[in-house]
N, C-alpha and C positions, 0 to 999 in steps of 0.2 A: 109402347113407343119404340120407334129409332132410334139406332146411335147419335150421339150428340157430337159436333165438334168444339172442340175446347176454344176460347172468344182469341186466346195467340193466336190459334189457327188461320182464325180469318184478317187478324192483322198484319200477322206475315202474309198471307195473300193480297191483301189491300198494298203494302207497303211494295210489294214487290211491282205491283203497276204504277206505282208512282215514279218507279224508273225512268218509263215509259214516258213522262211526264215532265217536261223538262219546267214547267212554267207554275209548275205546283209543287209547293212546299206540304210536307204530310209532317206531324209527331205526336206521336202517343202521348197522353197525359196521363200519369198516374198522380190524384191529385187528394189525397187524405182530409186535406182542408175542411176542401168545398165537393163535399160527396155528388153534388149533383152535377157538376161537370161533366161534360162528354169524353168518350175516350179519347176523340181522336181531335185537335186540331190542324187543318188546313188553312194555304192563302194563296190567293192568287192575285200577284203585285203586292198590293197594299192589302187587298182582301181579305178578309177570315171569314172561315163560316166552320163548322160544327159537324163530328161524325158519332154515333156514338154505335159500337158494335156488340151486337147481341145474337146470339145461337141458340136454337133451339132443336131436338128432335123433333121427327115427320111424323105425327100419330097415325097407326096405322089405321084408322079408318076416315074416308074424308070425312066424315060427319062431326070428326072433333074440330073443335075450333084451335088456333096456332095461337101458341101463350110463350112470354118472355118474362121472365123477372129482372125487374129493374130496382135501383137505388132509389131511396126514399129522394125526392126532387127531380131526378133524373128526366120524370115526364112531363112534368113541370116548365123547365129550363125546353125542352124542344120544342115543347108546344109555343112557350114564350118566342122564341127565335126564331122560329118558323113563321109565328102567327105576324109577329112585327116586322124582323127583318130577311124573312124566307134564306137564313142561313145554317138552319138544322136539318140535318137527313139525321135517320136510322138504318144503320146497313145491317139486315134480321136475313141469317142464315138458317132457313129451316134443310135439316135433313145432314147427312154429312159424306164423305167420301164422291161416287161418280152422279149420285142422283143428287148431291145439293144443289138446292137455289139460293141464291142471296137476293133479297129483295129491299132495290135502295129506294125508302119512302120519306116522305116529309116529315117534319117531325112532330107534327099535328097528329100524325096515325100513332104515337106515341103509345097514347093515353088506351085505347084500343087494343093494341097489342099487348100492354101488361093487364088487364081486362077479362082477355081472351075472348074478345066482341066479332075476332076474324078467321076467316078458314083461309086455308091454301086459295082457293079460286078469289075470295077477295082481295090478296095480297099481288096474285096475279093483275088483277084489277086497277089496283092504285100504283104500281111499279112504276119507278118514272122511266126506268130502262128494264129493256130485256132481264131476267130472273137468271139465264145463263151467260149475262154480259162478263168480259173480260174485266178485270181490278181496271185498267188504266179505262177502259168506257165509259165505266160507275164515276171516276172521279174526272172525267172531261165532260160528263154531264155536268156533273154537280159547278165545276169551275165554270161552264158555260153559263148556264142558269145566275151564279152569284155575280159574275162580267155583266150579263144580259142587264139583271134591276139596277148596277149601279152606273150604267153606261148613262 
């Protein structure tokens, strides 16, 4: 396998789009509690919905399948939020430096991805946005999308 990027990494790049972002509120949650909470909460107005961020290295052959380790509930809690109120993504960093994708999926594919049920071309697949989309893209989807069901 590939170098990995470290899970800061991609939240200082997430947070940094949210600059970008005048109408979305982004923070990290480090939450000992409740282990299965997401990393990342957002809202938009009243809104919240769920990020939670995960890296993994690019096996070097495609024939491997792309795996994440996640906290005990973790997949649980997405799937739940997703499945009821389509407000969990998973933003899954495979690969790291100029070749990384980030791939922001629902958080139904959760379950999947700590699994290792997926390869790169499926991941390509289920992407709700481009794999080389900008931080503020990823999360004016996601804010689009959460506006969109409760409009």
């Amino acid at each position: 396998m590939r170098n990995k990027t470290a899970e800061k990494n991609l939240w200082a790049w997430l947070k940094k789009g949210a600059l970008g972002c005048e109408d979305i509120s982004l923070h990290r949650i480090e939450n000992t509690l409740a282990r299965s909470t997401p990393d990342v909460v957002a809202a938009v107005g009243s809104t919240m919905f769920f990020i939670e961020l995960k890296t993994t290295a690019r096996p070097v052959r495609k024939t491997t399948p792309i795996r994440a380790r996640f906290q005990q509930g973790q997949t649980n809690f997405l799937y739940y939020w997703a499945l009821k109120h389509n407000s969990a993504f998973l933003l899954l960093q495979v690969g790291s430096g100029a070749e990384a994708c980030r791939y922001m999926l629902r958080g139904t594919n959760a379950r999947a991805v700590e699994a290792g049920e997926l390869y790169e071309n499926d991941l390509n697949t289920l992407a709700l946005v481009s794999p080389t989309a900008k931080s503020e893209e990823i999360l004016q989807y996601a804010a689009f999308k959460i506006e969109e069901i409760f409009r």
